[in-house]
N, C-alpha and C positions, 0 to 999 in steps of 0.2 A: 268512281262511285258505283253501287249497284246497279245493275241493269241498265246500265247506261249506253251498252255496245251497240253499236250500228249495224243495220239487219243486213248493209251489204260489204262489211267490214271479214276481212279473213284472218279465223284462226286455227290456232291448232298448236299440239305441243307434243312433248317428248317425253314421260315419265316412267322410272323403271329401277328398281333395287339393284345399288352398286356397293363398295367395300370402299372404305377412305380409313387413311389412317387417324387415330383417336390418344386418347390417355396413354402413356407410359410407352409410346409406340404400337400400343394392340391396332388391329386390322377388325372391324366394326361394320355390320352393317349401316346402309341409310339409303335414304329415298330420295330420290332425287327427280324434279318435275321443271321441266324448261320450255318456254314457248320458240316454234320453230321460226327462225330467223336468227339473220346475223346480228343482232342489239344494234350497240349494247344495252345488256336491260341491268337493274337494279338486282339485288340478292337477298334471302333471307335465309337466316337458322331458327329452326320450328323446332323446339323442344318439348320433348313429352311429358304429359301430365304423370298420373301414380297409376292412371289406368293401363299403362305401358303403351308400345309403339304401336297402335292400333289405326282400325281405317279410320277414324277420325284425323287423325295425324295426316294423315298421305291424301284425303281429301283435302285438308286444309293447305297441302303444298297446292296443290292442283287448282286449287280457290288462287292462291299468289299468282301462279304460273297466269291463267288465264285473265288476270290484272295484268300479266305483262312484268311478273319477277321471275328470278330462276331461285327455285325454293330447295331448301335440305333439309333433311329430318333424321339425324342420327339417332341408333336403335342406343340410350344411353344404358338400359335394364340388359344389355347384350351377355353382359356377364354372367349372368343369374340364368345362362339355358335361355333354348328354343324350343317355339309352342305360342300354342293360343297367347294373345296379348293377356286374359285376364290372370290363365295359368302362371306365365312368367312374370305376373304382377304379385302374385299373392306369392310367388316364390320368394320372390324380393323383400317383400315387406315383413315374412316369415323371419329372413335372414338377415335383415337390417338394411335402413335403408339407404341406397346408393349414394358413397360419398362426394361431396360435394366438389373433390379434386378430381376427379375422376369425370365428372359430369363438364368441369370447365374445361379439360383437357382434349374431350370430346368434340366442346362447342370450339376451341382452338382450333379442332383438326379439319373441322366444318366450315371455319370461317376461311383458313387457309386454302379448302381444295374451291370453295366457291372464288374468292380473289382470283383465283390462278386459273378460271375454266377460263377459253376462248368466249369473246361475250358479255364479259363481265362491265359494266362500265364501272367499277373499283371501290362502290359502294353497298354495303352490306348490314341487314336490321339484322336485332334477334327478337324472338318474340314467344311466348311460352305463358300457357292457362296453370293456375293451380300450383302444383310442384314446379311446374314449366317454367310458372311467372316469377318466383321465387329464383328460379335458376337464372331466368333473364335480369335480372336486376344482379347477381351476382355476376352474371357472365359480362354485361357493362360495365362494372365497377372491375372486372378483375384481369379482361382482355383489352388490349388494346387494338383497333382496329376497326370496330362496330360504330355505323354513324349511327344509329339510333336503335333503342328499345322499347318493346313492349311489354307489358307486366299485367298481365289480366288476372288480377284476384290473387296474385301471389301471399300462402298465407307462409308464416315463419321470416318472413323478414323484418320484424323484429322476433328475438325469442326472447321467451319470460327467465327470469331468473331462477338457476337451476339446470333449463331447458337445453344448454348443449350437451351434443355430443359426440362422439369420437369422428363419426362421419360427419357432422354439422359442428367445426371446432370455432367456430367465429360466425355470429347473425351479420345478414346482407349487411344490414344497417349500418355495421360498423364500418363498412369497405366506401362508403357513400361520398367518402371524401374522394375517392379516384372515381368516382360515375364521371367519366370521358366521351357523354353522348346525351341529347338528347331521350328524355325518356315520357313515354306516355303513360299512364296508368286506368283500367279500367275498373269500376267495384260496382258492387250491388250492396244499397242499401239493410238488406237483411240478411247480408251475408254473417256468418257466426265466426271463421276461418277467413281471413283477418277481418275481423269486426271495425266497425265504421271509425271506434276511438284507436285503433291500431291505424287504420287508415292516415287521420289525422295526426296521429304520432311521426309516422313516416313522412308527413308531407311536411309536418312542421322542420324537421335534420335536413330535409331538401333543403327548404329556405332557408336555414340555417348556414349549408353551406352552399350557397349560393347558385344552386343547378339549376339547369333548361329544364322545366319538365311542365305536365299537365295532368291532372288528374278529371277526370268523367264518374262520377255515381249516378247509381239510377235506383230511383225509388220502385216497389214492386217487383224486385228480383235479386236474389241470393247466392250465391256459391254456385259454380257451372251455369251462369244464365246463357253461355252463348253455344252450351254443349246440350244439341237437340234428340240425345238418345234417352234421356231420362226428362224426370219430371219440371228438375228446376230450369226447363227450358223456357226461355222468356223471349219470344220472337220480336215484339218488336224493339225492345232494348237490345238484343243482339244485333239486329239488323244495323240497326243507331251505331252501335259500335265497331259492326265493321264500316259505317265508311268515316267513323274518324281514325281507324286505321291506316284507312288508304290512303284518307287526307295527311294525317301524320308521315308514314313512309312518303307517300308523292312531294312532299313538300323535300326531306332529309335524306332522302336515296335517289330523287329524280331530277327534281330540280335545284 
């Protein structure tokens, strides 16, 4: 939980941009943060939002790491050029956005090189804000191997009728029947991007078919509540949510 570290407890970690292989066999950056010691500790795949692979992203391994994960955050906008996170967002978005086989093919190659570091003890979340979250609820339905997911605000999993597209050929939703993990899910009450009846939609196909999961809303905050660089930042419902994060992975990667 937060701040809960002991003033005479030691840490310290490891964090530093390496190349792992990804989609289609491409060579892909990602970031990678690990606490120093032999474990074994837990693992995570930290997928990026639409703002692209930015220092939010690489904080947020570093946030894991210092919980005592070894975090990965593959660069999945990699394809669309290098440059500024917002530049190589808005490249992306210009040019359509990144498909969905491509994105799991990534989190595969993420999930793989973390399994396989020394360290591991064989257990590995994903977890992804926004597009991120979206992708994490695809990436549990679509990978096998992930003990648990995170989904914070994911919007587009359900899509409206009409709404696919060549890069989004099938909504999450439909994949829901192989969800092979425990899954969390985070929302904001005012969020518009999936709106609270979309929420409900989705939780109702859980039940449906019979998943682990948990859903968190919090009333007084909206889309990006727990992302502190802009306005819909809502500290203490972020705060809240990460430690049923932590609670969630400690319970499904630790113990």
């Amino acid at each position: 939980m937060w701040n809960q570290f002991r003033t005479d407890a030691y840490e310290g970690m490891l964090a530093e941009t390496i190349s792992i292989c990804g989609y289609n066999g491409d060579q892909i950056n990602a970031y990678l943060s690990r606490p120093l010691g032999e474990g074994p500790y837990p693992s995570v795949v930290i997928i990026p939002a639409m703002g692209g692979w930015d220092e939010f992203c690489k904080e947020t391994a570093r946030r894991f790491s210092q919980h005592g994960y070894i975090a990965l955050c593959p660069d999945i906008y990699s394809r669309f050029g290098k440059g500024a996170p917002r530049d190589v967002a808005k490249i992306m978005q210009e040019s359509g956005i990144v498909p969905d086989d491509s994105v799991i093919g990534d989190c595969e190659g993420s999930l793989s090189y973390l399994l396989n570091m020394p360290g591991s003890n064989q257990k590995a979340g994903v977890i992804g804000m926004c597009s991120g979250g979206r992708h994490a609820y695809l990436a549990a339905c679509r990978i096998n191997g992930f003990s648990a997911a995170v989904d914070c605000w994911g919007d587009r999993v359900i899509i409206p009728e009409g709404g696919l597209t060549p890069s989004q050929p099938v909504a999450p939703i439909d994949y829901t029947e192989g969800l092979n993990c425990p899954l969390l899910g985070l929302f904001g009450n005012d969020d518009k991007a999936p709106t609270p009846d979309l929420v409900n939609q989705q939780e109702e196909i859980l039940k449906k078919h019979g998943k682990d999961y948990v859903f968190h809303r919090y009333d007084g905050a909206g889309h990006a509540f727990m992302s502190y660089g802009g306005r819909s930042y809502r500290p203490q419902q972020a705060m809240d949510a990460w430690d049923k994060i932590f609670e969630f992975f400690g319970k499904h990667l630790i113990t």
